[in-house]
C-alpha positions in Angstrom: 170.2 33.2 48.1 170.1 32.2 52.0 172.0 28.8 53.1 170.5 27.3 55.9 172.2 24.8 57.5 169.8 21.4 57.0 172.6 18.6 58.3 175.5 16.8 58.4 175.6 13.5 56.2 178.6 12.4 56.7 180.7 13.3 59.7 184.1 14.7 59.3 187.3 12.8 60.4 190.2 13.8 62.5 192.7 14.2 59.8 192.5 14.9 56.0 189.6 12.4 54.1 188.8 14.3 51.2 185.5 14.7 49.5 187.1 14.4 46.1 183.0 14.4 44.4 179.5 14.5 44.4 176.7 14.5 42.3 172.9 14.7 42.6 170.9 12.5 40.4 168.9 14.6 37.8 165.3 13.2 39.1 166.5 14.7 42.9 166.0 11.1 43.8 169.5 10.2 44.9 172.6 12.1 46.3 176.2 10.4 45.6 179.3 11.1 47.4 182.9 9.6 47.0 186.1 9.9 49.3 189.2 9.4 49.8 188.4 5.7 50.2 187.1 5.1 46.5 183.8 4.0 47.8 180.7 5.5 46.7 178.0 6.6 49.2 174.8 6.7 47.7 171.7 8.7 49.6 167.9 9.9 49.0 166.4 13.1 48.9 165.8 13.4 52.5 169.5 12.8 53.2 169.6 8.9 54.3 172.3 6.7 53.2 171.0 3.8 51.9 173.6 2.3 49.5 176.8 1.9 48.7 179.3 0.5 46.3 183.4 0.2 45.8 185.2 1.5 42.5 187.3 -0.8 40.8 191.2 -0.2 39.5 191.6 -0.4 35.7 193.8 -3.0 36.6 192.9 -5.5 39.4 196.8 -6.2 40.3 197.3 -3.0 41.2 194.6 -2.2 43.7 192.7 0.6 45.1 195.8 2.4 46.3 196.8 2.9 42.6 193.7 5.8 42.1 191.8 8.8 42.8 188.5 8.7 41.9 188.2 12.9 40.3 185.0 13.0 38.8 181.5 11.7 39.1 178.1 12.4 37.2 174.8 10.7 37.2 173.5 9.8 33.6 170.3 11.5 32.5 168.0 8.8 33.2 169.3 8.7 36.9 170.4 4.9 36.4 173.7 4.9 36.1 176.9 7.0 37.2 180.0 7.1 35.5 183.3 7.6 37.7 186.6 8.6 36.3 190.0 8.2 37.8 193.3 8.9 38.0 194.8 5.6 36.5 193.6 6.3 32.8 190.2 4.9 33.5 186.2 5.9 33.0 184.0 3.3 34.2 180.1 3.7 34.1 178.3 2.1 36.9 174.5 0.5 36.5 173.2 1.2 39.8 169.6 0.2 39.3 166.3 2.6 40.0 165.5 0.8 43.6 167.7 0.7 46.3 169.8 -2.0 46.7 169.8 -2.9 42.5 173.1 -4.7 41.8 176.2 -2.6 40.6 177.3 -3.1 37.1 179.8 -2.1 35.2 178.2 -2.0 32.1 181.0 0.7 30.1 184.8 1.3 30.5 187.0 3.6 28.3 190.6 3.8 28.7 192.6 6.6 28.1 196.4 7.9 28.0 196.2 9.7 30.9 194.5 10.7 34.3 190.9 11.9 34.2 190.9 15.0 36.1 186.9 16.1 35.9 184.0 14.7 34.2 180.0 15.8 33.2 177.6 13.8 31.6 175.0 16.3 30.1 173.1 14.5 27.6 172.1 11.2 26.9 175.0 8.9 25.6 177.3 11.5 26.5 180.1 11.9 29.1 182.5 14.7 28.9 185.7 14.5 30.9 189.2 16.8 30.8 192.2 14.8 31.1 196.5 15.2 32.7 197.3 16.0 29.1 194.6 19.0 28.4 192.7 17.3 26.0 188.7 17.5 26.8 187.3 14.3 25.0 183.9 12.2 25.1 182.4 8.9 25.8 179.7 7.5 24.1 178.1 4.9 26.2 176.0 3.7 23.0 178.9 2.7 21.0 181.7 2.6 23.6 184.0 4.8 22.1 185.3 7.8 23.2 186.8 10.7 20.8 188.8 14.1 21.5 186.5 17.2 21.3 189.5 19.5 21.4 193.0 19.4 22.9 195.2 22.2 24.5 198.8 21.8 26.2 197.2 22.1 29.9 196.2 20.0 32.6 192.1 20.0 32.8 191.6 21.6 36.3 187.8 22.0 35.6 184.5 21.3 34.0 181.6 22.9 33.6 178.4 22.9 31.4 175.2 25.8 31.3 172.1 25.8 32.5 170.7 23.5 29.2 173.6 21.5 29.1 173.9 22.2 25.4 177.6 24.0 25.8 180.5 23.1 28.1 183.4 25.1 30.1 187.4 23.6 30.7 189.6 25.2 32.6 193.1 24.5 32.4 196.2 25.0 34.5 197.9 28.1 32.6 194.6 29.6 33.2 193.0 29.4 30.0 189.3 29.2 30.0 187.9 26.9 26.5 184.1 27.3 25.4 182.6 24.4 23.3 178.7 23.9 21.8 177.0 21.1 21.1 174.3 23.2 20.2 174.7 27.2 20.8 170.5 27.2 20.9 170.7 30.4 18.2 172.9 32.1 20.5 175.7 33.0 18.4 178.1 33.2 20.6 182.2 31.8 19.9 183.8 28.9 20.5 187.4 27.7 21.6 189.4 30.2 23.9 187.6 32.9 25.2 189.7 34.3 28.5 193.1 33.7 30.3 192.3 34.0 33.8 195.1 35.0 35.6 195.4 32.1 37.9 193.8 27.8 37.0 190.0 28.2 37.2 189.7 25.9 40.1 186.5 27.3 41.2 184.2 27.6 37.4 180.6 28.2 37.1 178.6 29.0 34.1 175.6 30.7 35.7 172.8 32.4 33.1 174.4 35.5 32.5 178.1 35.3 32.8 181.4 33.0 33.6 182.2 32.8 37.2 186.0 32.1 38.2 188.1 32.1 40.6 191.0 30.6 42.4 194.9 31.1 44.1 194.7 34.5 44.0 191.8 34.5 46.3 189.5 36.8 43.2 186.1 36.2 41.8 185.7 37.4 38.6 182.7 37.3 36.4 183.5 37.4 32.4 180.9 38.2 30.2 179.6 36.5 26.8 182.6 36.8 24.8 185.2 36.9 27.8 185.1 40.7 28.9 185.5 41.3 32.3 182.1 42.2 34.2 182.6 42.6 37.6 185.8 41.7 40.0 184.9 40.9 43.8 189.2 40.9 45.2 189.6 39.1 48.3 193.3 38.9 48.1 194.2 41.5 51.1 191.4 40.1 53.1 194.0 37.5 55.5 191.0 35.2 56.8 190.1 34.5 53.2 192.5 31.2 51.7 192.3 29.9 47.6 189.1 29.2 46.0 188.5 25.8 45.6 185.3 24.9 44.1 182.3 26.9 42.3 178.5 25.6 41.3 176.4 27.6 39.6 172.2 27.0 40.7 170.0 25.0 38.3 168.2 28.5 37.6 171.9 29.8 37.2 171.3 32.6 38.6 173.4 32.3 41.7 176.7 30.8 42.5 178.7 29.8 45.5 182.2 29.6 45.8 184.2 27.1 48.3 187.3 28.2 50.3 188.7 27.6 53.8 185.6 27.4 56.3 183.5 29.8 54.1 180.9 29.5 51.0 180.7 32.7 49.2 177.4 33.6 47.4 176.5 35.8 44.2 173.1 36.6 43.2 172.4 37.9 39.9 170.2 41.2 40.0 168.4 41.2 36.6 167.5 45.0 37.5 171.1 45.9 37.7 172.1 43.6 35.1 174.7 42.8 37.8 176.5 40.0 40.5 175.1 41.2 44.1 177.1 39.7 47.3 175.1 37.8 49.7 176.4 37.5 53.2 179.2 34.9 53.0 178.0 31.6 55.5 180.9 30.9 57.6 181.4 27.6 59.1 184.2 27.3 61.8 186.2 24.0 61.5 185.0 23.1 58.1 188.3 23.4 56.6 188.7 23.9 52.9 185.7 22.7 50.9 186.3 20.5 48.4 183.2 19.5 46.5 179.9 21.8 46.0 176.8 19.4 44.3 173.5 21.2 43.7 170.4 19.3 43.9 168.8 19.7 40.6 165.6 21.3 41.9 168.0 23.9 43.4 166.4 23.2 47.0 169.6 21.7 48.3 172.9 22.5 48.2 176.0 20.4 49.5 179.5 20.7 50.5 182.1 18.1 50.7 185.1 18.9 52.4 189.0 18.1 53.0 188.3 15.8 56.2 185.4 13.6 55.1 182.4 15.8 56.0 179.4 16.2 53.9 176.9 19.7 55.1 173.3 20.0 53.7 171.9 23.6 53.3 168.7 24.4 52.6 168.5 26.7 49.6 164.8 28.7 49.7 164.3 32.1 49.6 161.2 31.7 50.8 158.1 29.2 51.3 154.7 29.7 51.7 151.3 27.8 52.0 148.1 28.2 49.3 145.1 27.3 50.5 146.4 24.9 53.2 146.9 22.3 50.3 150.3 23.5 48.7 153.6 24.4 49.6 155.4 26.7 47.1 159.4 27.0 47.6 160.9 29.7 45.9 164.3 28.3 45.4 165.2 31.3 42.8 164.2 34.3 41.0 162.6 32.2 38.3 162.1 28.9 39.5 159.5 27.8 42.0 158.9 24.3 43.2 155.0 23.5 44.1 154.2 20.5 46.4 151.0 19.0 46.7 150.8 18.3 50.5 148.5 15.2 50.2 149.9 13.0 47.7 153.6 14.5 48.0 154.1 15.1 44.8 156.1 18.0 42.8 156.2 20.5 40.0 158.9 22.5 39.2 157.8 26.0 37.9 161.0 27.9 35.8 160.8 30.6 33.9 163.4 29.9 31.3 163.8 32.9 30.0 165.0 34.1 33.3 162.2 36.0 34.4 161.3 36.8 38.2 158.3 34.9 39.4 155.9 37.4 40.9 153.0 35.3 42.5 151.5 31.7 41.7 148.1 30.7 41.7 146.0 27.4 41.3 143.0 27.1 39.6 140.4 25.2 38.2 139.7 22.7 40.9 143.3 22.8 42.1 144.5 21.2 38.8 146.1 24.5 36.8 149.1 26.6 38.0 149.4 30.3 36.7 152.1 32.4 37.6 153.2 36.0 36.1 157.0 37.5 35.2 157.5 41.0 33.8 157.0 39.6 30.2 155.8 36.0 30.5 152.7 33.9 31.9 153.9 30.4 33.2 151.2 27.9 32.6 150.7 24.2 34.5 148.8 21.1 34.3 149.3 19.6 37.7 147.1 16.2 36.1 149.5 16.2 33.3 152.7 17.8 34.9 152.8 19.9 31.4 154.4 23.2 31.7 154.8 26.5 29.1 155.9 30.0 29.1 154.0 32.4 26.9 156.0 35.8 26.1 153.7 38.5 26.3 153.6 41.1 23.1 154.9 44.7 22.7 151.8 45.7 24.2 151.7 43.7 26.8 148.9 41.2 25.3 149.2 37.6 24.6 148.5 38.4 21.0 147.7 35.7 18.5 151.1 37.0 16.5 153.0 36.9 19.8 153.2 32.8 20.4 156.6 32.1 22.0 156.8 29.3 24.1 159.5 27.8 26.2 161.7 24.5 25.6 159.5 22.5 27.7 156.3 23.1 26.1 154.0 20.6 25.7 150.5 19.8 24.7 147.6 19.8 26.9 147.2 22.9 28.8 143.9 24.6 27.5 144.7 28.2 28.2 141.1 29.3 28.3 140.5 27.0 31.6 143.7 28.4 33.5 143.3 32.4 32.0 140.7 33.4 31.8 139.7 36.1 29.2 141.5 34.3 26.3 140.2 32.7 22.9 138.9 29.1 24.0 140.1 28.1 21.0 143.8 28.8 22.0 146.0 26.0 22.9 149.2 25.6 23.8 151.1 23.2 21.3 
């Protein structure tokens, strides 16, 4: 995974500003960034700032020098962001879907301590470790929040998979907790699965292991059920300083990792069934990165950092034009992203089984995408915007018996207009 340098949005100050979060708005639409100074920055896709708003104290006679905003996540829908702080305090923020929409608070939840970190995966829900170790949720429907599980250490991080269906802590002795709302027939454990030998600043949970790292300037990559996989040791290397930060692709299958003027990169190699080293990008004068924020079509990555400065790199690992009508952006293995040059609009091809995307075509009057893995075919209704994944059978056949279909399938697709050689009778449903 190459990071090209795209721009700066926000310039870095003389002295120490920190980036303390970002977040990218699940519909790519809008980019958020909060300092030092509690306000929150709000930009588009293209990387113009176009709004802004001021957090709030949870108690007005106190003022903003009472807080540290430590967390920040857009709610599904894209409407609303929910900060947390460091004086006890959640509030959720209704921002509006145009530009300029007047700020709301529309939830608070107190709590008994600080907020350290925060996520808000699914609908309604908002996940967030606090100063006391205890990882709890906010329901935004009801207003109430409720412990999920507590421990005797300090929340340093948070971090959910790929579906958003589990979620990661890490804590300050080091202690790494895994936690399901829904383990999708996996099987695998919760509660603790590893002690990592220094606090999981830096945690990613990337398709096919656990990512950590931190003080002890190590990345290690835990498997499943907390084995150790692979251990890339940077501690004699004197340039290198802590790892502060990790973010894990929307594909998951690559992560970068945030230290003193660097960003480290591991690609998964599904033929190895291993973590493969990219060339680190080094960035003179960057000083230590605080904040990573992954734009949820993977085709953007940014980095927030201890002065104030906010770099855009362009993710791709390669683009290329179809018929002088389509731009497809390989921003992964297994995901694609194919862009109608006309009207400007988008379709995001994954293979959510984690397969490599060998070629894409379009079909059918330009309407139907089909693209091949080693074991599925991806189909598309650009009309619709209806994708599925069809596993192929031992024999390689897409056998009546051998229906599988991906979490995003939907009707519509007729498979006999976009592959041709199948039953017109088969649907995908």
């Amino acid at each position: 995974m190459p990071l090209r340098h795209v721009r700066t949005l926000l310039t870095p100050q003389e002295g120490a500003a920190k980036v303390t979060c970002m977040a990218w708005a699940p519909n790519n639409s809008k980019f958020a960034v909060c300092t030092v100074d509690k306000v929150v920055l709000l930009y588009d896709e293209h990387g113009e700032r176009r709004d802004k708003f001021s957090t709030k104290p949870a108690d007005p006679k106190y003022g903003r020098k009472s807080y540290v905003v430590k967390g920040m996540a857009f709610s599904p829908d894209s409407t609303s962001i929910a900060i947390g702080q460091t004086d006890n305090i959640i509030f959720v923020y209704k921002i509006g879907e145009e530009w300029g929409d007047k700020k709301v608070i529309c939830n608070k939840f107190i709590q008994t301590s600080a907020v350290t970190c925060l996520l808000w995966p699914e609908e309604n829900t908002i996940v967030f470790g606090l100063v006391e170790g205890k990882v709890r949720l906010a329901n935004t429907k009801s207003s109430k929040s409720s412990t999920i599980y507590g421990t005797d250490s300090y929340v340093v991080s948070l971090t959910s998979n790929t579906s958003g269906k589990g979620i990661l802590s890490g804590h300050a002795d080091g202690t790494i907790v895994r936690y399901f709302f829904d383990d999708e027939g996996s099987g695998e454990s919760q509660g603790k699965l590893v002690m990592h030998p220094c606090p999981p600043y830096a945690l990613a949970w990337a398709s096919n292991s656990i990512v950590a790292a931190g003080c002890d300037k190590k990345i290690v990559a835990y498997g499943k059920e907390g084995h150790v996989i692979q251990t890339f040791d940077y501690s004699r290397d004197s340039s290198e300083k802590e790892f502060m930060v990790a973010a894990a692709n929307p594909g998951g299958q690559s992560v970068v990792i945030g230290s003193f003027d660097r960003l480290r990169v591991l690609n998964w190699s599904p033929r190895r069934s291993a973590w493969e080293e990219a060339k680190p990008k080094e960035i003179p004068h960057l000083y230590t990165i605080t904040a990573l924020a992954w734009k949820r079509d993977g085709s953007r990555l940014c980095a927030g950092t201890l002065c104030g400065g906010v770099e855009q790199f362009d993710c791709c690992l390669r683009r290329t034009i179809y018929k002088n009508k389509f731009e497809m952006t390989y921003v992964g293995p297994s995901q694609v992203i194919v862009k109608n040059l006309s009207t400007g609009t988008r379709v995001v091809l994954k293979s959510h089984y984690g397969y490599e995307i060998d070629e894409v075509k379009i079909l059918g009057k330009d309407r139907y995408l089909v693209a091949h893995t080693s074991d599925t075919l991806l189909l598309g209704d650009l009309g619709s915007i209806k994708l599925s994944e069809v596993l192929h059978d031992a024999c390689g056949n897409l056998g009546s018996s051998a229906w599988q279909f991906s979490v995003q399938r939907q009707k519509g697709v007729q498979l006999a207009q976009v592959a041709p050689g199948l039953p017109s009778s088969a649907w995908v449903s």
